[in-house]
C-alpha positions in Angstrom: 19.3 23.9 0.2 16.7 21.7 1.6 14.6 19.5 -0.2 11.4 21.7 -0.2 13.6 24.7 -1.6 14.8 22.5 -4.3 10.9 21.1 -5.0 9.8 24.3 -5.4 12.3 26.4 -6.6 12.7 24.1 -9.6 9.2 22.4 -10.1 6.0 24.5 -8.9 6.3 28.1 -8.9 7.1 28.9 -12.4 3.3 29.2 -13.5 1.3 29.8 -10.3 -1.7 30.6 -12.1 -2.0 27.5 -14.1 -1.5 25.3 -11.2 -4.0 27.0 -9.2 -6.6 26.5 -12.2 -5.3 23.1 -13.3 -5.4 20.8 -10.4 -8.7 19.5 -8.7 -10.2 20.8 -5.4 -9.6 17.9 -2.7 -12.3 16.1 -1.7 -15.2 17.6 0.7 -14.7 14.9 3.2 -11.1 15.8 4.0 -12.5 19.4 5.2 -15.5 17.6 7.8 -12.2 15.5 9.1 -10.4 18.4 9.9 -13.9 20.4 11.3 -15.5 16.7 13.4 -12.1 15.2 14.4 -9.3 18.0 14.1 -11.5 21.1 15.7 -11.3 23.4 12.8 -13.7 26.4 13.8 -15.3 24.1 16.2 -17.9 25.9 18.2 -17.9 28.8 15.7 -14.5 29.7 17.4 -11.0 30.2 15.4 -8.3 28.0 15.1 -4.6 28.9 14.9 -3.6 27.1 12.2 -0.1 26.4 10.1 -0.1 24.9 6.8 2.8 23.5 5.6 3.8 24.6 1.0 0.5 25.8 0.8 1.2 26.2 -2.9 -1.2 28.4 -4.3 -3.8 28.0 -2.0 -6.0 25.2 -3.0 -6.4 23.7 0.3 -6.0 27.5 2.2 -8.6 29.1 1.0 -11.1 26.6 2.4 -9.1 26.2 5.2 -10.2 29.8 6.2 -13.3 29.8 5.3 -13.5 26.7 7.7 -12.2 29.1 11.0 -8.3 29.1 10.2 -7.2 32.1 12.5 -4.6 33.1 12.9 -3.0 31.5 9.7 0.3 30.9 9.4 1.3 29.4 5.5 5.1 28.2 5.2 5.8 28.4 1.7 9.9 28.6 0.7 9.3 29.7 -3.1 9.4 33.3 -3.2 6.9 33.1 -6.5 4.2 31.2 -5.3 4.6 33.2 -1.5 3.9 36.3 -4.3 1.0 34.7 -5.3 -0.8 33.5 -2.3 -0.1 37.1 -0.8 -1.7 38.9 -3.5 -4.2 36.0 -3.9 -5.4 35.9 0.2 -4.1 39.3 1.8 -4.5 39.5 5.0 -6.0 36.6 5.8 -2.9 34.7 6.1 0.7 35.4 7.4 3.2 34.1 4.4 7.0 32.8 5.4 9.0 32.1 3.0 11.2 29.5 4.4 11.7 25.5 4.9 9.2 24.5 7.3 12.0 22.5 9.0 13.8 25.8 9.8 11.2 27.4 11.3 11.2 29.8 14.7 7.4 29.8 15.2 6.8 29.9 18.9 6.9 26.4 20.3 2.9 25.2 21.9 1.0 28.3 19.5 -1.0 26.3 17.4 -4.3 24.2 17.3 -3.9 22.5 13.7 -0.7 21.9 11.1 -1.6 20.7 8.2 -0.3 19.9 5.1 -2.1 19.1 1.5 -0.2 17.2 -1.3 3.2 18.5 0.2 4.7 16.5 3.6 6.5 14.0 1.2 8.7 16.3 0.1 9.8 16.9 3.6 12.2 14.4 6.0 10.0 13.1 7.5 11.5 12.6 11.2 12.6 16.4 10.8 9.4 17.7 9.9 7.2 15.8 12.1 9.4 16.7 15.0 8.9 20.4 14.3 5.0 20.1 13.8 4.9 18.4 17.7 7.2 21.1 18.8 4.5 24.0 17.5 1.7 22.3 17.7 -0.2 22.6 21.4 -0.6 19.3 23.7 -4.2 18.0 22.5 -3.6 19.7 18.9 -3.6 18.2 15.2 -2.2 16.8 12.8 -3.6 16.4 9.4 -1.5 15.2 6.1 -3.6 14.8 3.4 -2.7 13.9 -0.6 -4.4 13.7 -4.5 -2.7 11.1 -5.8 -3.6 11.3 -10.1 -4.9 7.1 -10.1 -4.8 4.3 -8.1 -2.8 0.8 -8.3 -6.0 -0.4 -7.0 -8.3 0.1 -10.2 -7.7 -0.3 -13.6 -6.3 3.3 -15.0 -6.6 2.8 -19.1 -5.5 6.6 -19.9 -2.4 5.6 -18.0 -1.6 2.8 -19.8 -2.1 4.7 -23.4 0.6 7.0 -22.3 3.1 5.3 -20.5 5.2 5.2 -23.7 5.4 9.5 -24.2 5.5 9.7 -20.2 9.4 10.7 -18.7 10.3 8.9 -15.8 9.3 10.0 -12.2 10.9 12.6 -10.1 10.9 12.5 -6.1 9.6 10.3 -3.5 6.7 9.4 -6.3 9.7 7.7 -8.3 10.1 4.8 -5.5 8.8 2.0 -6.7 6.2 -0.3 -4.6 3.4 1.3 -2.8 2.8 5.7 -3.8 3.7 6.8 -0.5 0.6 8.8 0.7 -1.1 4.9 0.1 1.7 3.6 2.1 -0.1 3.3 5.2 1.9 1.0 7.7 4.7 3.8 6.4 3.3 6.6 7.4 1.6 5.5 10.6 5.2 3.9 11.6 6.8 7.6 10.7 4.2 9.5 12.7 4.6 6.9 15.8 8.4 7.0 15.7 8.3 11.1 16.9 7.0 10.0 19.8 4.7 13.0 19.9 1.3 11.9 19.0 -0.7 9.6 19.6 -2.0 6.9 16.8 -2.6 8.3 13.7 -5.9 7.3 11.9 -6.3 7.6 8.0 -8.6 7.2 5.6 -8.4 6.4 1.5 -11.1 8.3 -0.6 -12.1 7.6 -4.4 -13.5 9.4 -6.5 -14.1 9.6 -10.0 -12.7 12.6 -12.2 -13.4 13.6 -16.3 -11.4 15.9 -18.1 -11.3 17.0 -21.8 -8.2 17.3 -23.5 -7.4 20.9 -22.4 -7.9 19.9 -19.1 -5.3 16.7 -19.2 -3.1 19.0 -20.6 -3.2 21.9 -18.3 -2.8 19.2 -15.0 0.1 17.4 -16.3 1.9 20.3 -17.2 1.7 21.1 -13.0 3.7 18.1 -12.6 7.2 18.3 -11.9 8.4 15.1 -14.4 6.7 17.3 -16.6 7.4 20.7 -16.0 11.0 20.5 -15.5 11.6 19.4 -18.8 13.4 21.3 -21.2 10.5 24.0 -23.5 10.1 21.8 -26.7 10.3 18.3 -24.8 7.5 19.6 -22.0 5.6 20.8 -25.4 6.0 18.1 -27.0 4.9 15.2 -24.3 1.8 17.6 -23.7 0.7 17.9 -27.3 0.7 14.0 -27.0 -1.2 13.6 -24.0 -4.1 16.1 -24.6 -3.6 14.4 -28.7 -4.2 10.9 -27.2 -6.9 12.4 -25.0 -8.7 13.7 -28.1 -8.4 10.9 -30.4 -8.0 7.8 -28.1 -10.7 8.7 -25.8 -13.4 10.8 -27.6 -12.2 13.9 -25.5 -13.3 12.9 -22.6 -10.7 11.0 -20.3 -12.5 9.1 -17.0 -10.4 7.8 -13.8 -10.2 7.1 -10.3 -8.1 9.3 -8.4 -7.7 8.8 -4.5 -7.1 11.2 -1.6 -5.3 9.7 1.4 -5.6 11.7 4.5 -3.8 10.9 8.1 -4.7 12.5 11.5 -2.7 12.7 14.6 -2.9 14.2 17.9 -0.2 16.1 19.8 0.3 14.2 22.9 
């Protein structure tokens, strides 16, 4: 089983619905990157696009809106491939398998992209397969929400470091989060020999939540949600408690979005 089977299959598709509702849109400029640099529906004219664990569709259903057609979504967990097909219809094609495994013609497409998902990949694997579909002139675009930033001081992190488990995944590794990792990815991107320079760009911006809110988004991540039923209660109870009583309801921080463009050679 391949890393991305095992991601999903054990992590994000057990409550779809509360993922989709629980995390937070991605930033506007990611989507005038992908339309000014990328092409997206440039001219008023589709673009055949693949996205790479689409999830539930946060980033897909702007991404047609934008021009994305046709629309390929490679998403291996059979639960949230349910859900995006009876979220989007038509307006996509869903495979369900590892996007490393995939047979999609080689040259077909305009655009791949990939929102808050290529780390779970290996990364010389995946990359190599993105160059292989992607036409010569063609895009890349990796993009990520990362909750905080080791740039600016995060206080609701601090108050609940102590009820917090320990990271799963590439998130676990300590030094530099790896979408922020930019020398990283840039070297990883260079290495395929298949595009040219990648170019990035680090946004902030500034999100509140009540304590419902806190405790709807952490229960979407996978430290979290792969706990056993009264453990995941119980760190969640104390999250949105400390949300409630150590910060008036109303919890403020900086989250970033790092996104990274490439073209296809």
């Amino acid at each position: 089983m391949t890393e991305p089977s095992i991601r999903n299959q054990l992590y994000f598709g057990a409550d779809p619905a509360n993922y989709d509702a629980a995390r937070p849109p991605y930033p506007e400029r990611v989507y005038q990157l992908l339309r000014q640099r990328c092409g997206l529906g440039g001219d008023g004219h589709s673009t055949a696009v693949v996205e790479i664990g689409p999830g539930t569709g946060l980033a897909t259903r702007r991404l047609i809106a934008q021009g994305a057609d046709p629309f390929v979504v490679i998403e291996p967990d059979e639960r949230l491939a349910r859900f995006l097909t009876e979220a989007l219809g038509e307006a996509v094609e869903v495979r369900i398998e590892p996007f490393e495994q995939t047979t999609l013609p080689a040259g077909s497409f305009d655009l791949v992209v990939a929102a808050t998902a290529f780390h779970w990949l290996e990364q010389e694997a995946a990359l190599a397969q993105a160059g292989r579909i992607l036409r010569r002139g063609g895009w890349l675009a990796l993009w990520w929400n990362l909750f905080g930033d080791p740039v600016f001081h995060d206080a609701f992190h601090e108050a609940t470091t102590a009820v917090l488990p320990p990271l799963l995944g590439p998130s676990a590794a300590p030094g530099t989060p790896f979408a922020l990792d930019v020398a990283a990815r840039a070297a990883d991107i260079a290495a395929s020999g298949l595009f040219e320079p990648a170019e990035h760009e680090i946004l902030y911006w500034e999100s509140r939540m009540d304590s419902g809110e806190i405790r709807a988004l952490y229960a979407t991540f996978p430290h979290i949600s792969s706990l056993p039923t009264p453990e995941r209660d119980r760190v969640l109870d104390d999250l949105a408690r400390i949300a409630r009583d150590e910060f008036h309801g109303e919890v403020k921080r900086t989250f970033a979005t790092a996104i990274y463009t490439a073209r296809r050679r």
